[in-house]
C-alpha positions as CSV (number, residue, x, y, z in Angstrom):
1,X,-17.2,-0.5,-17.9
2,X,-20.3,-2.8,-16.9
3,X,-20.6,-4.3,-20.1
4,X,-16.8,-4.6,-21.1
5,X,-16.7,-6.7,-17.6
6,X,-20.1,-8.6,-18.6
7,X,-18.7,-9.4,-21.7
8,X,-15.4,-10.5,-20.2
9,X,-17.6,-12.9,-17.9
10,X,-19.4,-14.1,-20.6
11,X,-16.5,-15.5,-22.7
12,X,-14.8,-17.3,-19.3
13,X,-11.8,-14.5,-19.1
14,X,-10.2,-14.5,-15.7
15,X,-9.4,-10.4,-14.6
16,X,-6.5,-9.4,-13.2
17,X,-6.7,-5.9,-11.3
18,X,-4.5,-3.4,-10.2
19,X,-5.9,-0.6,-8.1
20,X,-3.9,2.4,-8.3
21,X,-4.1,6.5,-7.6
22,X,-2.1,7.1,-10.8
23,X,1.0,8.8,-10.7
24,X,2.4,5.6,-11.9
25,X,6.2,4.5,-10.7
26,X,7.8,1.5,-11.2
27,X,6.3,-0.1,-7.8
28,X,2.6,0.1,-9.7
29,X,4.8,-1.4,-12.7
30,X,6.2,-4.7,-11.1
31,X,2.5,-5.0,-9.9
32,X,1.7,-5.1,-13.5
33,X,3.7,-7.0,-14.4
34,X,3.0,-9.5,-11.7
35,X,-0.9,-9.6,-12.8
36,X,0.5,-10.0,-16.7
37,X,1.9,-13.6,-15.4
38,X,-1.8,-14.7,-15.0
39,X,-3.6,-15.8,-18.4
40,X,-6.0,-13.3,-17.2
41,X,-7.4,-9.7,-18.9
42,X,-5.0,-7.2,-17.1
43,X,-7.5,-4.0,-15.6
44,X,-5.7,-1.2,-14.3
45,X,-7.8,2.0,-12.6
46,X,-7.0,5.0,-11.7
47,X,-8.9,6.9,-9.1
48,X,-7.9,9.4,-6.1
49,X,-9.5,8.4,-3.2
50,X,-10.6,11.7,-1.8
51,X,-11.3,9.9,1.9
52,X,-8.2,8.2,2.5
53,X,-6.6,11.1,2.7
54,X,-6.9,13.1,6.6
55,X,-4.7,16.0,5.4
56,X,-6.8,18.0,2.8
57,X,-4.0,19.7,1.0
58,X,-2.4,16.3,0.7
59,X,-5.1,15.2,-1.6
60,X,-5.4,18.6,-3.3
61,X,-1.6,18.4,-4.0
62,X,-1.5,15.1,-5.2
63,X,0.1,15.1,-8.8
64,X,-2.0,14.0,-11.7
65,X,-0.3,12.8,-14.4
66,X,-2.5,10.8,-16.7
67,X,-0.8,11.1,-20.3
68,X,2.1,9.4,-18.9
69,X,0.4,7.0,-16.9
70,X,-1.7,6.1,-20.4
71,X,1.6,6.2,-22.2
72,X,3.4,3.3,-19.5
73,X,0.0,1.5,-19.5
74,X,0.4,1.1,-23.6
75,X,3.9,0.0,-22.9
76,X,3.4,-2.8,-20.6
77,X,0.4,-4.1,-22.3
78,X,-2.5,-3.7,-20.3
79,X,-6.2,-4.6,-21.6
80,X,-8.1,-1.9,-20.2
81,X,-7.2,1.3,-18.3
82,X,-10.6,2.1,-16.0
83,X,-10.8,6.0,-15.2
84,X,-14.0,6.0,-13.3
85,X,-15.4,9.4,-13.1
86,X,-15.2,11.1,-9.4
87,X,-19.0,11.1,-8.9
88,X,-19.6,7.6,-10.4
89,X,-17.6,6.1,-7.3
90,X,-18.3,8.5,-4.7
91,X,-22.3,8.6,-4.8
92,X,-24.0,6.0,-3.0
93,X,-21.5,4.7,-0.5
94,X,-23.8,3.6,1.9
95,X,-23.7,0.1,1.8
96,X,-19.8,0.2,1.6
97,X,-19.5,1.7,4.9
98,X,-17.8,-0.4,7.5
99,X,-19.0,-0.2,11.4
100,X,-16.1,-1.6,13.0
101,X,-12.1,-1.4,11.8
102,X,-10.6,-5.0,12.7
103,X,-8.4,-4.4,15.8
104,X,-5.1,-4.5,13.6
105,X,-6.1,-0.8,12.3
106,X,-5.8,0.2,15.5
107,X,-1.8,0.6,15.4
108,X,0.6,2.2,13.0
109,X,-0.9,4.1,9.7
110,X,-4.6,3.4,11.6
111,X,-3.3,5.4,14.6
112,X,-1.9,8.5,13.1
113,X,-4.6,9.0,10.3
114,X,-8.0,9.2,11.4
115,X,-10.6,7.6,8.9
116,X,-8.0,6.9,6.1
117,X,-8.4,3.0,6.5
118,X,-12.5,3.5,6.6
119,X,-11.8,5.8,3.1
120,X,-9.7,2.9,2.0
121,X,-12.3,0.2,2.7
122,X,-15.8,1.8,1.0
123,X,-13.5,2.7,-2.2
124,X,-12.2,-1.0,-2.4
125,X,-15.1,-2.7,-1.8
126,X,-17.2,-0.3,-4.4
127,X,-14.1,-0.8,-7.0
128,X,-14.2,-4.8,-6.6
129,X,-17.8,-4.7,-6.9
130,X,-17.2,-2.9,-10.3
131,X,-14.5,-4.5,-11.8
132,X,-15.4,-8.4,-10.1
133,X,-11.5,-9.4,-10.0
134,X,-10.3,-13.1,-10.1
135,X,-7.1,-11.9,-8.8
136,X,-6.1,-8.4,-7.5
137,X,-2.2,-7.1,-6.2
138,X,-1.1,-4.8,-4.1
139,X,2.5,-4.1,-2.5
140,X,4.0,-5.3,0.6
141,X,4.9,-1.7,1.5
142,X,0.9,-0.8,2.1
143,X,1.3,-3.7,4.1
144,X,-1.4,-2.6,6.9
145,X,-3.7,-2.0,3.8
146,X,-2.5,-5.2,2.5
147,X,-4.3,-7.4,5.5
148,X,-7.2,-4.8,5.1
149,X,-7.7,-6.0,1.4
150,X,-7.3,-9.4,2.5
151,X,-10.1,-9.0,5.3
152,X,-12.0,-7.4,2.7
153,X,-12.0,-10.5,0.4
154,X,-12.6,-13.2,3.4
155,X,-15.5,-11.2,4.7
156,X,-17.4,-9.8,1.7
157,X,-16.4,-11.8,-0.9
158,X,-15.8,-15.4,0.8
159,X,-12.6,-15.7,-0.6
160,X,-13.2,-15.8,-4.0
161,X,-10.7,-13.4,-5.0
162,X,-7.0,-14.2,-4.8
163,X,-5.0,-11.7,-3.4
164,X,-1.2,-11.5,-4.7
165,X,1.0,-9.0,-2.2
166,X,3.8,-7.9,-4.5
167,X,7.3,-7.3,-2.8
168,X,8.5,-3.3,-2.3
169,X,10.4,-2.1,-4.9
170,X,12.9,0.1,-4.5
171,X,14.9,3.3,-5.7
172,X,18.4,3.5,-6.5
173,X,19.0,5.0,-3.0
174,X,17.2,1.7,-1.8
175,X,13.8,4.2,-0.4
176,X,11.1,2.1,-1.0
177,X,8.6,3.6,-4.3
178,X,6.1,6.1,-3.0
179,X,4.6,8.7,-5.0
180,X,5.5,10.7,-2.6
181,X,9.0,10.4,-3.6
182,X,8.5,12.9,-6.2
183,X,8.5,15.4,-3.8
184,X,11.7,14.7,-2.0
185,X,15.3,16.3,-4.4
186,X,18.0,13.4,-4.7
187,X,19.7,14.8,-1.1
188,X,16.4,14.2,0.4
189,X,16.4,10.4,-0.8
190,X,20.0,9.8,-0.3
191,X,19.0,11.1,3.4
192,X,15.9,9.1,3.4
193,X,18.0,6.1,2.6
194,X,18.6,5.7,6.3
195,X,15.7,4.3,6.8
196,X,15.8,0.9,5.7
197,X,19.6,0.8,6.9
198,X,18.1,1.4,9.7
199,X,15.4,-1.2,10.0
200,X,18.6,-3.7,8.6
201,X,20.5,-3.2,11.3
202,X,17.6,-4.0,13.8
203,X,16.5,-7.4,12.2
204,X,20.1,-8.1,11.8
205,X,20.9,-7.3,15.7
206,X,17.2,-9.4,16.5
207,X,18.9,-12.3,14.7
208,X,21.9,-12.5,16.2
209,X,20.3,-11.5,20.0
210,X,16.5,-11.8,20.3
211,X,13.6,-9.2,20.0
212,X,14.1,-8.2,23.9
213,X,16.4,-5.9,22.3
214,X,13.9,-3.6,20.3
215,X,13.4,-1.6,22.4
216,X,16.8,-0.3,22.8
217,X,17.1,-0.6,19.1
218,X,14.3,1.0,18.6
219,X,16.0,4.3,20.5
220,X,18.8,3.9,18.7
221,X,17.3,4.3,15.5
222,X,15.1,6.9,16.2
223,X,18.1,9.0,17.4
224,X,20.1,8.3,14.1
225,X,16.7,9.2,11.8
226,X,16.9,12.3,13.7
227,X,20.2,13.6,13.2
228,X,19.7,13.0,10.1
229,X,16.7,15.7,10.1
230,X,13.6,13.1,10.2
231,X,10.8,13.1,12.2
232,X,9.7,9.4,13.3
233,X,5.6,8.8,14.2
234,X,6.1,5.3,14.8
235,X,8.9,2.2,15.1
236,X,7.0,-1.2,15.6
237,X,8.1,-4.7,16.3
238,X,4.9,-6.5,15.7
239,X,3.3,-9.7,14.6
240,X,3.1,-10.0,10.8
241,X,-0.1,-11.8,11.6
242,X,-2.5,-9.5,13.3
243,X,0.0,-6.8,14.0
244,X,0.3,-6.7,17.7
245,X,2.9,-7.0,20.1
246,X,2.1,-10.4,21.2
247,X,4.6,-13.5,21.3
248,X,5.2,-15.3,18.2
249,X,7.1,-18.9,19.0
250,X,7.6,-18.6,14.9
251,X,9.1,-15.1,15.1
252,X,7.0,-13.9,12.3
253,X,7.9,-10.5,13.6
254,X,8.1,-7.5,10.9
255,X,9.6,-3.8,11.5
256,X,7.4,-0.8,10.5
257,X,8.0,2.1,10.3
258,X,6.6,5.9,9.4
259,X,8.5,9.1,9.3
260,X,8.3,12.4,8.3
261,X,10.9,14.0,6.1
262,X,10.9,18.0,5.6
263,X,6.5,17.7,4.7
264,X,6.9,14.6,3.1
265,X,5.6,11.5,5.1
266,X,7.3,8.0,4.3
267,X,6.4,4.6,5.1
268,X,8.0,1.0,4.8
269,X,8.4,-2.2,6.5
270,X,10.8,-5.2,7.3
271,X,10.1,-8.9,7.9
272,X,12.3,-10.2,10.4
């Protein structure tokens, strides 16, 4: 991989890169597709990042599926599939250790799973350091890791890499695209559905009425999303910014949310 990147360097190409854990769907697709937009070599990895995950059996259970994924990389075109080898990325992490989380890890996905951001951030940092991106995507869903990545580029890399937040696609039931997903039978999704009706009908009541409402609204959705069988570990009004719950004069406010579903845990967000 070193010297298909040297050699990319040498002859001026600009890389696009898209990070993934495999188990492609068609929200690591449109990311794809966004980085094919760029006269760029496209880079695609695959790589299950064994310390993002808190809940062990989640990372044993997570579906591998690399024939396909090689089959809709051929499809869409992309230069070079990197498949790093488990030891090549986990040995010598030392110096992509980070001492202190920015404080806008501290809410939401940072709150309810211990180490996964710190997992996220060594992994990242080793992967850029490998693959020495011009421009790099990720989706609006992740959007917590989203402002990680972009910390990430400001501090270590001064900026040099442009970071390209794609927009969450979605199913036909309008659940945003989780591998996760898989696990859930068309019932599950139809249920699951709910949630961005849900975080609709908050922005759309915060529109018409202010944010003093949330809280109210917040109630009220968690007691729909539970009648419907879900579990919700958190419903946020917060600064799109650095995600706190500070005034905004320019009401760049999003929704976020996280709830459980049966085993299956589900994420997604909402700009106001």
């Amino acid at each position: 991989m070193a010297e298909y990147i040297t050699n990319l360097k040498k002859q001026k190409c600009k890389i696009s890169y898209v990070p993934t854990m495999g188990d492609l769907h068609d929200g690591h697709i449109s990311l794809i597709q966004s980085a094919k937009k760029e006269k760029s070599k496209t880079i695609v990895s695959i790589f299950v990042n064994p310390l993002q995950f808190n809940d062990k059996s989640d990372y044993e259970n997570y579906p591998v599926t690399t024939e396909k994924d090689l089959e809709k990389l051929i499809v869409n075109n992309v230069d070079c599939l990197f498949l790093p080898a488990k030891n090549n990325i986990l040995d010598n992490l030392e110096e992509y250790k980070i001492n202190k989380l920015p404080d806008f890890l501290n809410c939401l996905c940072g709150k309810f799973r211990p180490n996964h951001f710190e997992g996220v951030y060594s992994i990242v940092r080793k992967l850029f350091d490998l693959v020495n991106p011009d421009y790099v995507y990720f989706g609006e869903k992740d959007y917590q890791q989203a402002l990680l990545i972009k910390h990430i580029i400001k501090n270590s890399y001064n900026n040099k890499i442009n970071l390209i937040i794609c927009e969450t696609i979605r199913d036909e039931f309008g659940l945003a695209m989780s591998s996760r997903n898989n696990r859930l039978s068309n019932q599950q999704k139809k249920i699951a559905s709910n949630i961005i009706k849900e975080l609709m009908k908050i922005r759309t009541k915060i529109h018409n009425e202010g944010v003093s409402l949330f809280n109210d609204l917040r109630k009220e959705a968690i007691k729909v999303l539970e009648e419907f069988g879900m579990r919700v570990e958190y419903l946020e009004l917060l600064t799109s910014e650095k995600l706190d719950k500070s005034e905004d004069k320019n009401n760049n406010y999003m929704i976020f949310i996280a709830v459980y579903l049966s085993d299956v845990r589900l994420i997604d967000n909402l700009k106001i």
